[in-house]
C-alpha positions as CSV (number, residue, x, y, z in Angstrom):
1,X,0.0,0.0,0.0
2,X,1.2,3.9,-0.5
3,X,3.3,3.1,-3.4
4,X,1.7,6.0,-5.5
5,X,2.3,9.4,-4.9
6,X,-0.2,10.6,-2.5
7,X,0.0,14.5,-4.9
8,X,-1.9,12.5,-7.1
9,X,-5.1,10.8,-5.4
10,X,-8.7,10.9,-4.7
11,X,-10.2,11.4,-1.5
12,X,-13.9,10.0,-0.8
13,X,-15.7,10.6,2.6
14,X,-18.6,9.7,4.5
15,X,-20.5,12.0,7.1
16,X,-23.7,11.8,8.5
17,X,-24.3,15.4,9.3
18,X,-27.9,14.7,11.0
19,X,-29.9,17.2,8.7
20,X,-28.5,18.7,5.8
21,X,-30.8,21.9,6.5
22,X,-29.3,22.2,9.4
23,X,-25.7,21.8,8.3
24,X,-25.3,22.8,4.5
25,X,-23.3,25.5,6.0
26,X,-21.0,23.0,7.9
27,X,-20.7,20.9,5.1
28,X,-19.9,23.3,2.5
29,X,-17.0,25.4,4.7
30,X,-15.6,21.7,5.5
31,X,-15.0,21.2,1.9
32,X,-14.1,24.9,1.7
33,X,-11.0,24.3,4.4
34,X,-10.0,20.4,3.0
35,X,-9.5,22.4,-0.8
36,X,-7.4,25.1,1.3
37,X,-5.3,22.6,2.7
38,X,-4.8,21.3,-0.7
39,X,-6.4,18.3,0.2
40,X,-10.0,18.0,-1.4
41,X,-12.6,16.0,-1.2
42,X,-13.6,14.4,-4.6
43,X,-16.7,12.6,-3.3
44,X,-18.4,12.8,0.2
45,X,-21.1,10.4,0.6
46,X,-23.8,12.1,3.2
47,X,-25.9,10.1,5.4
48,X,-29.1,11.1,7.6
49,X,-30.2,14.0,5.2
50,X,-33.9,14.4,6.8
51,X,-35.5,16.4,4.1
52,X,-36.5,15.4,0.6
53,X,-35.1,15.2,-2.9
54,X,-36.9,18.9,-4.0
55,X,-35.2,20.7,-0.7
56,X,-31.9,19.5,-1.1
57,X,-29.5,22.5,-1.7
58,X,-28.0,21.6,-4.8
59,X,-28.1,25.4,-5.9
60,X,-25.5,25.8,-2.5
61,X,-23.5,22.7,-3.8
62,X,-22.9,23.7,-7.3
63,X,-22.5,27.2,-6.9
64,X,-19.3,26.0,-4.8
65,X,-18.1,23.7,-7.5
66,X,-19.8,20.4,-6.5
67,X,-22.5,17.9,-7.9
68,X,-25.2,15.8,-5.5
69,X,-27.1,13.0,-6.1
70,X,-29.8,12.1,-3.5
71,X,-32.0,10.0,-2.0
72,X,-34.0,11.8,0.5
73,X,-37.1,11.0,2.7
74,X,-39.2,13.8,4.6
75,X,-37.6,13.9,8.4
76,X,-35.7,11.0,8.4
77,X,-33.2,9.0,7.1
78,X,-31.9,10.3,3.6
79,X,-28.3,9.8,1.8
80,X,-26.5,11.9,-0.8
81,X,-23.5,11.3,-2.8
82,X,-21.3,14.8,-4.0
83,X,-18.8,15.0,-6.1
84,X,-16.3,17.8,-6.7
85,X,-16.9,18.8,-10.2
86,X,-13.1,19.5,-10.9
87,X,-12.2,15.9,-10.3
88,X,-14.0,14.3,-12.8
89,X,-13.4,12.8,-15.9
90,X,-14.7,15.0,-19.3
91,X,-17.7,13.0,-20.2
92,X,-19.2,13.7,-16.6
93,X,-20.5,16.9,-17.2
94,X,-23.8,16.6,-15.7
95,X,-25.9,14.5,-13.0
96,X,-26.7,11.6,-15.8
97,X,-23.1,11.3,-16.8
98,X,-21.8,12.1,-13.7
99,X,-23.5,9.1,-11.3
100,X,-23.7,6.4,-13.4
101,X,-25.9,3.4,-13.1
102,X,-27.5,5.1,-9.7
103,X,-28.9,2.6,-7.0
104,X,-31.6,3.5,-4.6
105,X,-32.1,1.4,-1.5
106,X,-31.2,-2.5,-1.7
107,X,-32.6,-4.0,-4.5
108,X,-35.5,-7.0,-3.9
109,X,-35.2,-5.6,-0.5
110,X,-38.5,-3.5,0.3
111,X,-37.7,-0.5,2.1
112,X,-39.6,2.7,2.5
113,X,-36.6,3.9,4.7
114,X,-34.3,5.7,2.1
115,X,-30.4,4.2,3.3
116,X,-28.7,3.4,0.1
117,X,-28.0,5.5,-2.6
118,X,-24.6,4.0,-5.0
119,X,-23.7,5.0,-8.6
120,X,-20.4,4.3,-10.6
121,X,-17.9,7.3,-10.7
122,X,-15.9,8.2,-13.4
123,X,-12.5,10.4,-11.8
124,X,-9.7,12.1,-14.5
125,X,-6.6,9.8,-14.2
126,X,-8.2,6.2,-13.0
127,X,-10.6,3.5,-13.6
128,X,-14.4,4.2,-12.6
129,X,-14.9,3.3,-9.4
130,X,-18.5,2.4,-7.4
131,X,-19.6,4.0,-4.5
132,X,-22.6,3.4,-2.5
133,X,-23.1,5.8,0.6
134,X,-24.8,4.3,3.6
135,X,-27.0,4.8,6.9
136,X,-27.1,1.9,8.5
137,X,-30.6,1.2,10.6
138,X,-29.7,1.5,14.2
139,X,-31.3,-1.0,15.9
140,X,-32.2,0.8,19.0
141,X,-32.4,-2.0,21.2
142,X,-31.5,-5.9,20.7
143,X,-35.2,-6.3,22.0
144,X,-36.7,-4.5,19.8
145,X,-38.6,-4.7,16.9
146,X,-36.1,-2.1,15.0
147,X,-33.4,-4.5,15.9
148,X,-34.7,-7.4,13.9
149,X,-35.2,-4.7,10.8
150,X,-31.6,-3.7,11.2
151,X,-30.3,-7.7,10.9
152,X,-32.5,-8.1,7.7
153,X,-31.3,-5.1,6.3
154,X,-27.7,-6.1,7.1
155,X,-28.3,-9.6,5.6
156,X,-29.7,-8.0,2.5
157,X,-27.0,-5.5,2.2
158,X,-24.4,-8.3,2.5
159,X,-27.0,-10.3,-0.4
160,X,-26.5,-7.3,-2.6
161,X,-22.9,-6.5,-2.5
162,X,-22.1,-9.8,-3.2
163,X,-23.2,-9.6,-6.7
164,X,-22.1,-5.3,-6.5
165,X,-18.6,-7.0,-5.6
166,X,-18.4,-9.4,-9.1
167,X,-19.8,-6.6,-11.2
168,X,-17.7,-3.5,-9.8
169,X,-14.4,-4.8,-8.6
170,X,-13.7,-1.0,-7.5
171,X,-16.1,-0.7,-4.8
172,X,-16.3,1.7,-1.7
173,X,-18.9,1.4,0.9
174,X,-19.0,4.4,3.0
175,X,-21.4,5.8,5.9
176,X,-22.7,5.4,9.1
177,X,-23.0,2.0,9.6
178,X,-24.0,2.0,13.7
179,X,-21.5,-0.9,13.9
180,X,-18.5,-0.5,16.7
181,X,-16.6,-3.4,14.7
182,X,-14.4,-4.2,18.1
183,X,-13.8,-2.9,21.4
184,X,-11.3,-0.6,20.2
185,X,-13.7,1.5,18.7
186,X,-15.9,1.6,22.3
187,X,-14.7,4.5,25.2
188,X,-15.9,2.3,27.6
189,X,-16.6,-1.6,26.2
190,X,-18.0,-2.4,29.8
191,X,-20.6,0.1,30.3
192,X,-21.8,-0.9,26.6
193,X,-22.5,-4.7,26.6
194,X,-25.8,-5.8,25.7
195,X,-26.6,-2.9,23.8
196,X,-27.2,-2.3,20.2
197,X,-23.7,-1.1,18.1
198,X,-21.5,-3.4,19.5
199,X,-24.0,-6.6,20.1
200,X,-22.5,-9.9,18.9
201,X,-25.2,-9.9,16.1
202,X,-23.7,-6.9,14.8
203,X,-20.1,-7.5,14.2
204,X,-20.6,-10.5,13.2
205,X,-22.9,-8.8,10.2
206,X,-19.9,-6.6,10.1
207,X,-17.2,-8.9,9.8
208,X,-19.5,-10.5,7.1
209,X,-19.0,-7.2,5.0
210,X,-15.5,-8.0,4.8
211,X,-15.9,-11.7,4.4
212,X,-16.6,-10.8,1.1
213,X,-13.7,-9.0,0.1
214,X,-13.9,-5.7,1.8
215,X,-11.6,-3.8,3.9
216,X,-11.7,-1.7,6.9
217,X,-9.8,1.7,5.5
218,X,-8.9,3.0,8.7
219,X,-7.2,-0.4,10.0
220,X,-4.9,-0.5,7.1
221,X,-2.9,2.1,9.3
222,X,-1.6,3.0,12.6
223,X,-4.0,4.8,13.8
224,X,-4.2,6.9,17.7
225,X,-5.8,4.7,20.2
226,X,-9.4,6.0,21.0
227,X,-10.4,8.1,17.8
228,X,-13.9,7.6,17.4
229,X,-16.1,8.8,14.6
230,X,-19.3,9.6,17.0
231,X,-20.0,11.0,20.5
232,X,-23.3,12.1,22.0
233,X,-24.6,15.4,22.3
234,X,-25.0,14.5,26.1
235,X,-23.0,14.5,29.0
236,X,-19.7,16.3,27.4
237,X,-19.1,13.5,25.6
238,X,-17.1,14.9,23.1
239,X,-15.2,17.0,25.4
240,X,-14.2,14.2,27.6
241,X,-13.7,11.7,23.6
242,X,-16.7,9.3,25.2
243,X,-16.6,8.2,21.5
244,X,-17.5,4.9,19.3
245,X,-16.0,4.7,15.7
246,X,-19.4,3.9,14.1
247,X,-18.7,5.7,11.0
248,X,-16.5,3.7,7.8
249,X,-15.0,3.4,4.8
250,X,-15.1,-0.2,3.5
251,X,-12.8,-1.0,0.1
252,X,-12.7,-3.6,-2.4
253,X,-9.1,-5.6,-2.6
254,X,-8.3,-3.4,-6.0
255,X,-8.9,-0.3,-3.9
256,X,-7.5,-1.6,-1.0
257,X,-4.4,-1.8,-2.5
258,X,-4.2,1.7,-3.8
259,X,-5.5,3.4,-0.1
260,X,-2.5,6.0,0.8
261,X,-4.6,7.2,3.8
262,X,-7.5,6.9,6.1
263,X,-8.6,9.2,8.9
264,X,-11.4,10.6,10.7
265,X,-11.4,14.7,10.9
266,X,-13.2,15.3,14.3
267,X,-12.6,19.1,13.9
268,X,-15.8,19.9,12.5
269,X,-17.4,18.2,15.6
270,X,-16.4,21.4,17.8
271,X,-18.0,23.8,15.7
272,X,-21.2,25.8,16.9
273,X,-24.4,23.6,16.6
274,X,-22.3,20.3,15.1
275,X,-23.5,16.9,13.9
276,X,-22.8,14.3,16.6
277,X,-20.7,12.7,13.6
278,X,-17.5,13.4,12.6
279,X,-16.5,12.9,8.6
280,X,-13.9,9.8,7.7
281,X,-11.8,10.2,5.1
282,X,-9.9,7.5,2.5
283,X,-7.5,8.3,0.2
284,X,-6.8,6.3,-3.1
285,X,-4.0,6.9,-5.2
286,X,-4.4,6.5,-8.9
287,X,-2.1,6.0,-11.8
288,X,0.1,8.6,-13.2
């Protein structure tokens, strides 16, 4: 891995910035300060957009250079995928070149709940490559009724990108997937046993994602002990890290090879009114 130079990459992300209303601004002055640092984002898959398709702010979005692609569903739920207009090949000049063969939801899998929006990506400099931007079902409790939804969904989602796998070998699955793979992602693994996130169910449904050939992007590196992706809005959390790492970036073995880089940025979690989420990061270096 990292045998590319890293001046010549692209960078994906996943944040589920819990209301796109409510955070366009966040989102867009993220992007703002990653293309300052000379490291932008060339896709950013959203999650938990809460609004529907005819409120989305694509006027914001491509007023500041960027593309969006959406699934949304009034209040809840909702995913987006947006692509820096710069950073794509000639051909994708518009939304129907630009995501190509879109995917909403999981097919054969009914769903009013709108969690799964994917579509093939053509970049400048590499092969197209699939993404599919995910929110993940919760679960609330393993007692519960939304619990059993979230393992059907899971086992359908691992159904699907089976057959996503053999047809697009470059595949990233990003989002919030409300999986804490292993203790290491938990602040405190004691006081969460039992509970949804980190249940037995769930990993395992997790470690059956990369059963089929993913990877977790953020263990391909030495990372910091305790960096988490999430942290309530209660009880300081943030302020004292009382974290999970809920949030990921899953690649295919052709991407995995190619990965330079993953992070989570949890800057934009200590801004005024923030999402609870902090955005992950993957970078994938491409051939000169």
């Amino acid at each position: 891995m990292g045998i590319m130079s890293s001046s010549h990459s692209i960078r994906i992300a996943a944040w589920n910035v819990n209301s796109i209303k409510v955070r366009v601004t966040h989102v867009l002055q993220w992007l703002q300060v990653q293309e300052a640092l000379q490291k932008p984002i060339d896709a950013l898959c959203l999650q938990e957009l809460k609004i529907t398709d005819d409120k989305y702010p694509h006027r914001e979005f491509e007023n500041a250079g960027y593309i969006s692609l959406t699934a949304g569903q009034k209040t809840y739920n909702g995913v987006a995928i947006i692509l820096r207009k710069s950073a794509l090949a000639a051909i994708a000049s518009d939304t129907a070149t630009a995501f190509l063969k879109p995917t909403r939801n999981i097919p054969g899998f009914e769903d009013e709940q709108q969690r799964v929006l994917a579509a093939t990506i053509c970049f400048k400099g590499v092969e197209p490559m699939r993404l599919i931007s995910a929110y993940f079902p919760n679960g609330q409790d393993p007692a519960s009724d939304k619990f059993v939804y979230k393992l059907h969904w899971l086992k359908a989602l691992q159904d699907w990108l089976g057959t996503e796998l053999q047809q697009h070998p470059r595949l990233a699955l990003l989002g919030d997937f409300n999986i804490a793979p292993t203790d290491e992602d938990v602040h405190d693994p004691a006081a969460w046993v039992g509970q949804n996130l980190v249940s037995p169910e769930e990993r395992n449904a997790f470690k059956a994602l990369l059963d089929l050939g993913l990877s977790d992007s953020f263990r391909l590196f030495e990372q910091a002990p305790k960096t988490y992706s999430w942290w309530d809005y209660r009880m300081m959390a943030f302020r004292r890290n009382a974290g999970m790492r809920i949030d990921h970036i899953l690649l295919s073995e052709s991407l995995k090879r190619d990965c330079l880089s993953s992070m989570v940025d949890k800057k934009p979690r200590s801004w005024e009114q923030p999402s609870d989420h902090a955005p992950v990061i993957a970078e994938i270096g491409t051939k000169e």
